[in-house]
C-alpha positions in Angstrom: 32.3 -27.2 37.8 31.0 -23.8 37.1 27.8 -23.3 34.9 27.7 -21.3 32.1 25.3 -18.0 32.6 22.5 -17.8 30.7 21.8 -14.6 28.9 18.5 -13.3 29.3 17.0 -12.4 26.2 15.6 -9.4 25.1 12.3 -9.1 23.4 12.2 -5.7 21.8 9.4 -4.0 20.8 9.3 -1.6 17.3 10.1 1.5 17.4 7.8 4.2 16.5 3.8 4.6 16.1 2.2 2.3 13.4 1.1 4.4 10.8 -0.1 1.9 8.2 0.8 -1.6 7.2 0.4 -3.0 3.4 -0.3 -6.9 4.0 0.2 -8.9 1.1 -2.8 -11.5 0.6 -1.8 -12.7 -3.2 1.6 -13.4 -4.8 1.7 -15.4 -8.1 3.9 -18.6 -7.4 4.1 -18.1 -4.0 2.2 -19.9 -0.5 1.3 -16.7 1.1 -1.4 -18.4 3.6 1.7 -20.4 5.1 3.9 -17.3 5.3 4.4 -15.5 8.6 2.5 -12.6 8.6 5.4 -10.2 9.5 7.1 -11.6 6.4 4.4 -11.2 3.9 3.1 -7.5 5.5 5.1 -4.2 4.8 4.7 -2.4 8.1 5.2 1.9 7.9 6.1 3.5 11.3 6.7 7.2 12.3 10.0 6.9 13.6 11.9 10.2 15.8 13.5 12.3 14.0 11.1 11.7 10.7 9.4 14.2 9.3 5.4 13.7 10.6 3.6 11.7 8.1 6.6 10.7 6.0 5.2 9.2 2.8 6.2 5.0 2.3 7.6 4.8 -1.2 7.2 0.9 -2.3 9.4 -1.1 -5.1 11.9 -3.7 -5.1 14.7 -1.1 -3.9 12.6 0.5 -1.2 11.6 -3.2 0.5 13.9 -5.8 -1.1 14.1 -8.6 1.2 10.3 -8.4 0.7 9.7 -8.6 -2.5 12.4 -11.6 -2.8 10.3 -13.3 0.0 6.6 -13.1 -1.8 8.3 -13.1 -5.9 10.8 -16.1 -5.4 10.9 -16.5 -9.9 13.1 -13.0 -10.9 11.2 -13.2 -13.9 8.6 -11.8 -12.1 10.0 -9.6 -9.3 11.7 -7.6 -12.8 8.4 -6.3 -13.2 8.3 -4.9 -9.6 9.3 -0.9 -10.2 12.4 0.0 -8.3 10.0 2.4 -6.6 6.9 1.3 -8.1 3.8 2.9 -5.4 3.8 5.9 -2.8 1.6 5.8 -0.3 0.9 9.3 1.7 -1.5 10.3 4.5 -2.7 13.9 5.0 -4.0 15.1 8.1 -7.9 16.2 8.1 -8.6 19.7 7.5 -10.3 21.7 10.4 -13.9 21.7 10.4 -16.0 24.3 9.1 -16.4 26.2 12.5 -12.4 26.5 12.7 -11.8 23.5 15.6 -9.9 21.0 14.8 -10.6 17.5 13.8 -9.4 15.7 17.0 -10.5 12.6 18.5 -10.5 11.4 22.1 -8.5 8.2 22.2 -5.3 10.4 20.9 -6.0 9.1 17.2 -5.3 11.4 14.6 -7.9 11.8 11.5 -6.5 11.2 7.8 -6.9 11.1 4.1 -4.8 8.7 2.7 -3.7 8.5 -0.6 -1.9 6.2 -3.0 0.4 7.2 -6.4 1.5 5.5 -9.1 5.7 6.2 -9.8 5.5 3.1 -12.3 5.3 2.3 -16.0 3.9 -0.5 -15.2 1.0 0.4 -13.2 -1.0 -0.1 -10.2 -4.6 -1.3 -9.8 -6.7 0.1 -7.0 -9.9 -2.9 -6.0 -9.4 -3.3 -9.8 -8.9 0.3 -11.3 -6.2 1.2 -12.8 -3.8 3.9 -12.2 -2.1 3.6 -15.3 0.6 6.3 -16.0 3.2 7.9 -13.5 2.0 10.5 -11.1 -1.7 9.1 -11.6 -3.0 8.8 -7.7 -6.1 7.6 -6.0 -7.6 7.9 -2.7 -7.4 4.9 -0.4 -9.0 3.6 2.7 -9.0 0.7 5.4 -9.3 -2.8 3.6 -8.6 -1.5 0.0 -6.9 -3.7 -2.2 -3.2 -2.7 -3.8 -2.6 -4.6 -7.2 1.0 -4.4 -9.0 0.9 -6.2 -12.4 1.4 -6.6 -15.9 -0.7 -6.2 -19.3 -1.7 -9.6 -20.5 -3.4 -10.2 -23.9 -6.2 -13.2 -24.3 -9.0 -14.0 -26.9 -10.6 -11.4 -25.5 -9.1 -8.6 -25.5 -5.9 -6.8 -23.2 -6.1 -7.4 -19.2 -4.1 -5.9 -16.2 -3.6 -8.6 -14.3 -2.0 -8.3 -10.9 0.8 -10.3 -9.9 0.9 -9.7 -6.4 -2.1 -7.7 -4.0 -1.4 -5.9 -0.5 -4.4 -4.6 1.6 -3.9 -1.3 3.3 -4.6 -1.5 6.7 -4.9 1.1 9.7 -4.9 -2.0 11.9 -3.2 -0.9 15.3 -2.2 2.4 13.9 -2.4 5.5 15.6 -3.7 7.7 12.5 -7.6 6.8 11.5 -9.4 7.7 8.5 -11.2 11.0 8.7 -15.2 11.6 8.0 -15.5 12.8 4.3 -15.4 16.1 4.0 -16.5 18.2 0.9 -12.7 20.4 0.8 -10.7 17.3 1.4 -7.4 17.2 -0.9 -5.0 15.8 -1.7 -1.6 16.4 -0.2 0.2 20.1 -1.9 2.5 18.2 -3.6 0.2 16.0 -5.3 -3.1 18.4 -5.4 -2.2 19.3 -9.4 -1.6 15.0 -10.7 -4.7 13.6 -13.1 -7.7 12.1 -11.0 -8.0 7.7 -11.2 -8.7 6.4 -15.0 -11.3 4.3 -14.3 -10.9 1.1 -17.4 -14.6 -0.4 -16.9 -15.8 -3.8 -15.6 -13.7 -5.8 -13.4 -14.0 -9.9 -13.7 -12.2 -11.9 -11.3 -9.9 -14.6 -12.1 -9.8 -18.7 -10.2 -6.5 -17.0 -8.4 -8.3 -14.7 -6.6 -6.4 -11.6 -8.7 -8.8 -9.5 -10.2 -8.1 -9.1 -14.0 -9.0 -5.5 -15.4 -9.7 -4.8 -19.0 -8.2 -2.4 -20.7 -9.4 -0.5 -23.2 -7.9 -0.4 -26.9 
């Protein structure tokens, strides 16, 4: 009796360099800590034939399956823009003597930079970008809050609904020494600067809770 031949299986690795990853550490009704972490982590990659440094636009049209995942109640994925955040990284300008800003294990040096494309806003470690266009700069660890104005006995709160960290983790890009001239990206360069709304508090949940001003 003949055997049937196994297939061997493939184990295929991603295409393209890591760029960044946005992991997401908070979702309001959802288990994140028991969620696989390449479910719960939007992962950006500079794939051939992009344009270098192609900008990740995020909202529930841009990564659906994602955002059905860590939202499960609708009621609260609505409030998710269709493209809600961009996220952009611009490589560091040359130093001052005219080399350029190049590092030895192949790494390329960034500024990275977050937008807000929502009316309903986006906190950045609990400021609040609060009108489309409005951007930020970003780095390694910062915390990405999408959410919804609430209003207590105390006054009106942003309070996030869902938070991604922005990592470099594994990338091949790394965030460039400050520099006095660094700007943002020419397409962006002209947007209002962050609206910083005051004192942060931090709610049992973990999801920091901004105040807004009247």
């Amino acid at each position: 009796q003949l055997q049937p031949q196994l297939q061997p299986q493939l184990h295929l690795e991603p295409v393209g360099a890591l760029l960044w990853s946005l992991e997401c550490i908070f979702a309001d009704g959802h288990g994140v800590s028991s969620t696989p972490h390449e479910i719960r982590t939007i992962v950006h990659r500079q794939m051939p034939g992009d344009p270098a440094l192609l900008p990740l636009k995020v909202g529930r049209s841009c990564q659906e399956e994602f955002f059905t995942a860590m939202l499960p109640h609708e009621e609260i994925r609505n409030l998710v823009s269709r493209e809600h955040l961009q996220v952009a990284a611009s490589i560091a300008s040359p130093l001052a003597s005219g080399a350029p800003v190049a590092r030895a294990d192949g790494q390329t040096p960034c500024h990275f930079y977050i937008t807000n494309l929502s009316g309903n806003f986006t906190s950045v470690n609990g400021m609040l970008l609060d009108g489309p266009e409005k951007h930020a700069q970003i780095h390694d660890g910062d915390l990405i809050g999408l959410g919804r104005i609430m209003t207590t006995g105390e006054g009106m709160h942003y309070t996030p609904f869902i938070q991604l960290r922005f990592t470099l983790s594994g990338s091949s890009l790394v965030e460039a020494p400050h520099l006095s001239n660094a700007r943002m990206p020419p397409s962006q360069a002209s947007q209002p600067v962050l609206l910083d709304y005051g004192a942060t508090a931090f709610a049992a949940a973990s999801a920091p809770v901004v105040a807004v001003s009247a």
